[in-house]
N, C-alpha and C positions, 0 to 999 in steps of 0.2 A: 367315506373316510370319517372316523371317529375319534376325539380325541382318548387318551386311552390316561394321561398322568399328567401331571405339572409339576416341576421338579423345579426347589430353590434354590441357588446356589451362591451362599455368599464368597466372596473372595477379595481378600484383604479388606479394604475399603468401598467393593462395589458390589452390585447385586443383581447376580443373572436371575433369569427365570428361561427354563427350557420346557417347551411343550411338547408331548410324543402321540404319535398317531397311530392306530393300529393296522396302515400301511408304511409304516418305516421311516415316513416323512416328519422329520421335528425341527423345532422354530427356534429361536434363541431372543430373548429381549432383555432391556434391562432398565431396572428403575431408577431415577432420577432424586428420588427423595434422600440425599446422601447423608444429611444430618438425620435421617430418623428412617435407619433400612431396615430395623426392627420391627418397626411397625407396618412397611411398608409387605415386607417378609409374609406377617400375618392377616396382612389383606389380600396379597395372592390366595394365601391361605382356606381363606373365606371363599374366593370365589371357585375354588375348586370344585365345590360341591355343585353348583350348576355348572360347569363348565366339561367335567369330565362326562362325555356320553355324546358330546354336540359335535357337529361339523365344523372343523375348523377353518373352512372356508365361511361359512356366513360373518364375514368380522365386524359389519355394520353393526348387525341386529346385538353379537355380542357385547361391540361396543356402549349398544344405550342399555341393555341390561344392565351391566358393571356400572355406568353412569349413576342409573337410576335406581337399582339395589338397594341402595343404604339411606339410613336414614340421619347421617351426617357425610359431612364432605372433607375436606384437607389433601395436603400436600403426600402424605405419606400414600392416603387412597390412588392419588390421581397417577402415585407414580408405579402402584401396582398394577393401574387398569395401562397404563404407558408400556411396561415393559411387558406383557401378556397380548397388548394388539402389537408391538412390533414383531414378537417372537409368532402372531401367527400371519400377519404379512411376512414373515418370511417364509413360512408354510404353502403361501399361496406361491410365491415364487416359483419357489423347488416341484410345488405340484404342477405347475404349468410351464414349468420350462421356460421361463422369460424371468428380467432385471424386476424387482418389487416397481420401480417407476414405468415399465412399460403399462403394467398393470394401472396405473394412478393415471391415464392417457398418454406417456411417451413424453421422451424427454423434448425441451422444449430451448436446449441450448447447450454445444458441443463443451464449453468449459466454463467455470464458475471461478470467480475472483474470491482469494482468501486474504485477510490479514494477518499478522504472526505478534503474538503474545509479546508486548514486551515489558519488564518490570525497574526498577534500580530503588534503593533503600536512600541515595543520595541524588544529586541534582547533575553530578557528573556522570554516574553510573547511567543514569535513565538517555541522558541525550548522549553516552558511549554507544548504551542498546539499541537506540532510533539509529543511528550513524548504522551498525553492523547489521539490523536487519535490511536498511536501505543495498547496503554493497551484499548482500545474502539473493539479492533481486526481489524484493519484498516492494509494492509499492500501497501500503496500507499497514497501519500498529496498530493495534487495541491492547484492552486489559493496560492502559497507559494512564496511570496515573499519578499530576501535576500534583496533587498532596504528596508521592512518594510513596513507597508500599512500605510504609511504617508498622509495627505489631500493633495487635488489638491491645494486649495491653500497656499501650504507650501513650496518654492521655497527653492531648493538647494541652497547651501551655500557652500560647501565642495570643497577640489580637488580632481580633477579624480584621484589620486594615493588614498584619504583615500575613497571614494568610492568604488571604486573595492575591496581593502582589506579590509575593512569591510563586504562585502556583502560576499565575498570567506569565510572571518571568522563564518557567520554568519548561513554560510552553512557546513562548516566544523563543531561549534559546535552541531547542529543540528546532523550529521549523528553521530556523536561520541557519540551523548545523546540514539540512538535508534539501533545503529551499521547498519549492511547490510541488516535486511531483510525486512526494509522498501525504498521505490522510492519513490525520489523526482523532480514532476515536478515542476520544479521552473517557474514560472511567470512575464515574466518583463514586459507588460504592454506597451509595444512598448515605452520603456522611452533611449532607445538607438542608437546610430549612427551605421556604421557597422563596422568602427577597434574599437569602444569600446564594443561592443560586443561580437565581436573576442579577444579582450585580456579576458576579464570577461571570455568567455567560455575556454581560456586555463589555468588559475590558478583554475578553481571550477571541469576543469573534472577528478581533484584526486579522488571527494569525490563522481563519478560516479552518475551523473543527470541521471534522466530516459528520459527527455528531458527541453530543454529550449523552452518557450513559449514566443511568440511573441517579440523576441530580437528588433525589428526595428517598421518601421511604415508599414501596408501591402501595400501603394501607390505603389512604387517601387519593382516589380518582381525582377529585376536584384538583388540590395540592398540585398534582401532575401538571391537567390542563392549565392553573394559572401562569405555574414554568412557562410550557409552551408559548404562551400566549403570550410574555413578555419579554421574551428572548428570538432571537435572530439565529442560534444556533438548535438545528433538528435535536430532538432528543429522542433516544433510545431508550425503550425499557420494554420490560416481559418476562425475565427468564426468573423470576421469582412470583409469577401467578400463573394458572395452571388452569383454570375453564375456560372455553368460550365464551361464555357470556361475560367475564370479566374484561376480556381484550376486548368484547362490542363497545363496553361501556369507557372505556378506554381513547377509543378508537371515533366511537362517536363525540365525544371531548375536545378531539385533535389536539390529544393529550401525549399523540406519539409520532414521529415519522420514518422510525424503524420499528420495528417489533420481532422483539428477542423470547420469539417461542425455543420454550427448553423441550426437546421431542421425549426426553424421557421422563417428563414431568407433566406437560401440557394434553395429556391423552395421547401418546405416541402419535405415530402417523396417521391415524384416523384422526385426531385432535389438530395435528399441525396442519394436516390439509386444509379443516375446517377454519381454523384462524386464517389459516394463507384465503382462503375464497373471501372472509369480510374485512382483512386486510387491503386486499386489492378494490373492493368497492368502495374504499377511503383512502383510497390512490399511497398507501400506504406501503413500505418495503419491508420485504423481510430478509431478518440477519440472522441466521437459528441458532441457538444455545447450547452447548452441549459440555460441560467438562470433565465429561465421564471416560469409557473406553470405547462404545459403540463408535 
């Protein structure tokens, strides 16, 4: 089997990539890079030229070509090499007749726990939404954030003393509306420094977060690890860096105790496996990322 074309396909806001084989068998993936799927479009693009003529089962060896091709790296790249290994793990699927995770060793647990998005613009609105995903049967929020999901361009105004204590407030009415036996991953959006981070995570961890997400900006590893280190609440973050080797360095920091691999960003399923194997040797979890349509 041969690949025989790679076909882009944007639509609306997101971006397929389909791969065709010259046994009939074709793949569908898609990339993750959503603010920049222009570029991301014309790195499929690139790699077409080694790629059309190969077997589209070899997805390893494809994957470190595409890795190691270029001789720069980014977000747009990683999420063309993302949506052309998922689109041919699914090639491999359909060729063998088995689920892509049989393929990956077999699944390893009959059902997986979700959490459900919830947002409010107000402080009533947000603990409504906690309240209705709780009676929805939900027992897990995310995307929950105590700032409020205010516009970008809506510049704070406030001081850092009625910020933090309204956001702690915000959170506190929220677990009192639904008590213990729901978890809140709280969401900040990387809209934090790292002692205000640190103080926010030590007035909110009465009301037991399941974890804080993206407290900072993910640039700065260190920045990360000092969060962690000074705070009693696990923080989450990943879904805005995209190699391996940046979640090792992450990871070795214990800079993280979830890790939010984006799969259509992070080198698709070739990439998240690899995160998920040096995840788990730093006893760390994974919550995968995704806010795309895959």
């Amino acid at each position: 089997m041969k690949i025989t074309d790679i076909q882009i396909l944007p639509a609306n806001s997101f971006l397929y990539v389909k791969v065709l084989t010259d046994e009939g068998v074709e793949g569908i993936g898609e990339s993750g890079a959503w603010g920049f799927l222009n570029a991301s479009a014309e790195a499929v693009e690139s790699f077409k030229t080694y790629l059309i003529g190969q077997n589209p089962l070899n997805i390893e060896h494809h994957w470190q070509y595409m890795y190691r091709c270029f001789h720069f790296r980014g977000a747009a790249i990683m999420g063309a090499i993302s949506a052309i290994d998922i689109a041919l793990w699914d090639i491999a699927g359909k060729y063998f007749g088995v689920p892509v995770y049989q393929l990956l060793g077999g699944k390893c647990r009959n059902k997986i726990r979700t959490y459900y998005h919830v947002s409010g613009s107000t402080t009533e609105e947000l603990v409504s939404n906690v309240v209705k995903a709780r009676d929805a049967g939900y027992d897990a929020v995310g995307h929950l954030s105590p700032f409020l999901d205010e516009p970008r361009s809506l510049p704070y105004k406030g001081s850092y003393s009625r910020m933090i204590s309204e956001a702690v407030e915000r959170v506190r009415l929220m677990r009192e509306a639904v008590g213990n036996d729901m978890d809140f991953c709280l969401e900040l959006h990387r809209r934090m420094k790292p002692g205000e981070a640190i103080a926010f995570a030590s007035q909110v961890e009465k009301y037991t977060p399941f974890f804080l997400e993206d407290p900072t900006t993910p640039d700065n590893f260190d920045s990360m690890a000092l969060i962690a280190g000074r705070c009693n609440v696990p923080i989450a973050t990943g879904e805005r860096i995209h190699t391996i080797q940046e979640f090792e360095m992450l990871l070795s920091r214990n800079a993280m105790s979830y890790v939010r691999t984006s799969v259509c960003i992070c080198g698709g399923i070739t990439g998240t496996k690899k995160i998920a194997a040096i995840a788990e040797a730093h006893n760390a979890m994974i919550v995968p990322h995704n806010p795309l349509s895959l």
